[in-house]
C-alpha positions, -999 to +999 in steps of 0.1 A: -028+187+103-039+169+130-063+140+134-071+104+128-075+088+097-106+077+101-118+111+112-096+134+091-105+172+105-110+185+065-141+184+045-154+163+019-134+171-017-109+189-002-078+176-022-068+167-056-041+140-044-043+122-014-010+096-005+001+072+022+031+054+025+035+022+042+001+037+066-026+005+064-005-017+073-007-001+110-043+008+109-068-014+125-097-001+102-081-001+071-116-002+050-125+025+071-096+048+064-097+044+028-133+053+029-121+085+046-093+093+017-117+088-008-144+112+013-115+138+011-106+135-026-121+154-050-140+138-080-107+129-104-083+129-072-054+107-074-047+081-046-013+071-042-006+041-016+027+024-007+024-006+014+047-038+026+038-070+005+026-100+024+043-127+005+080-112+006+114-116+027+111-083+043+076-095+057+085-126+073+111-114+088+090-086+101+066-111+112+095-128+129+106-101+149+068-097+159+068-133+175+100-124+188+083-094+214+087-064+185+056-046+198+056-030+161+056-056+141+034-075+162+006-052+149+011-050+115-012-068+087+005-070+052-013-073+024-013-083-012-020-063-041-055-085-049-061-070-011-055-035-012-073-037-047-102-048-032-102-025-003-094+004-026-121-003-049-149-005-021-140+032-009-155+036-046-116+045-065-109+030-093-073+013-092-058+020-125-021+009-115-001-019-090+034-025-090+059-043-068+090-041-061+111-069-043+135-071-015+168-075-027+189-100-005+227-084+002+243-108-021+257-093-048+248-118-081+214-123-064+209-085-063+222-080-099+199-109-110+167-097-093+176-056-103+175-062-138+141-084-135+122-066-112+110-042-138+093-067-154+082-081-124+067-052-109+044-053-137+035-083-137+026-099-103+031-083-069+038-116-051+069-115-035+074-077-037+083-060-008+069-030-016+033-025-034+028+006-047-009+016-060-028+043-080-068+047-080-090+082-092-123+090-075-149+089-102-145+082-141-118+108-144-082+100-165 
């Protein structure tokens, strides 16, 4: 398929599931293209979204290479999971999961130490994950 996401070429309910990985971070409009995945869903559709946390390692240093002349990074906006709740639910979804998962430094007891937390942490808080990972359904289905 071919298109923008703010303009997707399909027509309104088209699909039961719509996902995007690591995608609104490099959007400009991001309330925009959620309003056009949600256009697209159909009444019970499942949104699945993967974005980079704001508050993590792997941010900052992606920030830092931004500074640094990485025209990629220089555009990016990371955002929390309160953020990409609230744009989520003003498409009109209705979030009904976020979890994070954190960067894992490459130091082995750090890694072991943070592998058997993050579990619990990913339900719990998404501050520091590197990864947010969210679920919302159009309308008042499951």
């Amino acid at each position: 398929m071919d298109g923008r996401i703010a303009q997707l070429p399909v027509g309104d309910a088209s699909y039961d599931v719509v996902a995007a990985v690591t995608v609104l971070c490099f959007v400009d409009q991001a309330s925009v293209a959620l309003r056009e995945m949600a256009r697209v869903l159909r009444p019970g559709g499942h949104l699945v979204l993967g974005e980079l946390g704001r508050w993590s390692l792997w941010a900052a240093i992606r920030r830092f290479r931004g500074w640094r002349g990485a025209v990629t990074w220089r555009a990016a906006h990371f955002r929390t999971g309160g953020e990409l709740r609230a744009l989520v639910e003003q498409a009109g979804l209705r979030v009904t999961a976020i979890r994070g998962a954190v960067f894992y430094p490459p130091v082995g007891l750090c890694a072991r130490f943070l592998g058997a937390v993050d579990p619990w942490l990913g339900r719990h808080t998404t501050l520091g994950a590197a990864f947010i990972a969210l679920h919302a359904i159009k309308g008042n289905g499951p």
